[in-house]
C-alpha positions in Angstrom: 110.9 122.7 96.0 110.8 119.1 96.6 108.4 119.4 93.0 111.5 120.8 91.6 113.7 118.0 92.5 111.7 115.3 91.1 110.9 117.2 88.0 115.0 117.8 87.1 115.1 113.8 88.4 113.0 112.8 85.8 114.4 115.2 82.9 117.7 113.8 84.4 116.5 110.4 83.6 115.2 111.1 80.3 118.7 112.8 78.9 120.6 109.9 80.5 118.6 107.5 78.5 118.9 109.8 75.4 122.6 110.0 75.1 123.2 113.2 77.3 125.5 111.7 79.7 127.0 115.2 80.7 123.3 117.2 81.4 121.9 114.4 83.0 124.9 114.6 85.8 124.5 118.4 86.0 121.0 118.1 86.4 121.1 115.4 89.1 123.7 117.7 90.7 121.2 120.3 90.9 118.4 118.5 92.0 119.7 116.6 94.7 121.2 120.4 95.8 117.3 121.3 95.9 116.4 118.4 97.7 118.5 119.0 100.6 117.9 122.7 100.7 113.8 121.6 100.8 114.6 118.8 103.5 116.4 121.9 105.8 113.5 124.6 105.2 111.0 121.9 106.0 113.0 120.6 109.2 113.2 124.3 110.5 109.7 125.5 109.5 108.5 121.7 111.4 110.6 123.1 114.7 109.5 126.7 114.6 105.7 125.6 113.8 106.2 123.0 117.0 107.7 125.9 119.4 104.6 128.8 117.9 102.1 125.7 118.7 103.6 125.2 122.1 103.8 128.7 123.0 100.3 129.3 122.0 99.3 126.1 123.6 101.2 127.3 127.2 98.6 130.7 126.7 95.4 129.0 126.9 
């Protein structure tokens, strides 16, 4: 996801340079609404992949 992102960033950048004021802002929109959604699902897969390690860690 966070390959998403970047990739509408830099198409963002390229129509913003071009003259395409309005899809660069919608696609900027978009990709920083990625972003965020990629920084969440890699905060709660870091804090579930700590807690599986712990547990399994506590077995041994």
């Amino acid at each position: 996801m966070f390959g998403w992102a970047i990739t509408l960033g830099i198409i963002a950048l390229i129509a913003a340079i071009l003259g395409f004021g309005g899809i660069a802002g919608a696609l900027v929109d978009i990709a920083i609404i990625i972003f965020v959604i990629a920084l969440i699902g890699a905060a709660i897969f870091a804090i579930l992949g700590w807690k599986a390690a712990k547990a399994i860690g506590n077995k041994l």
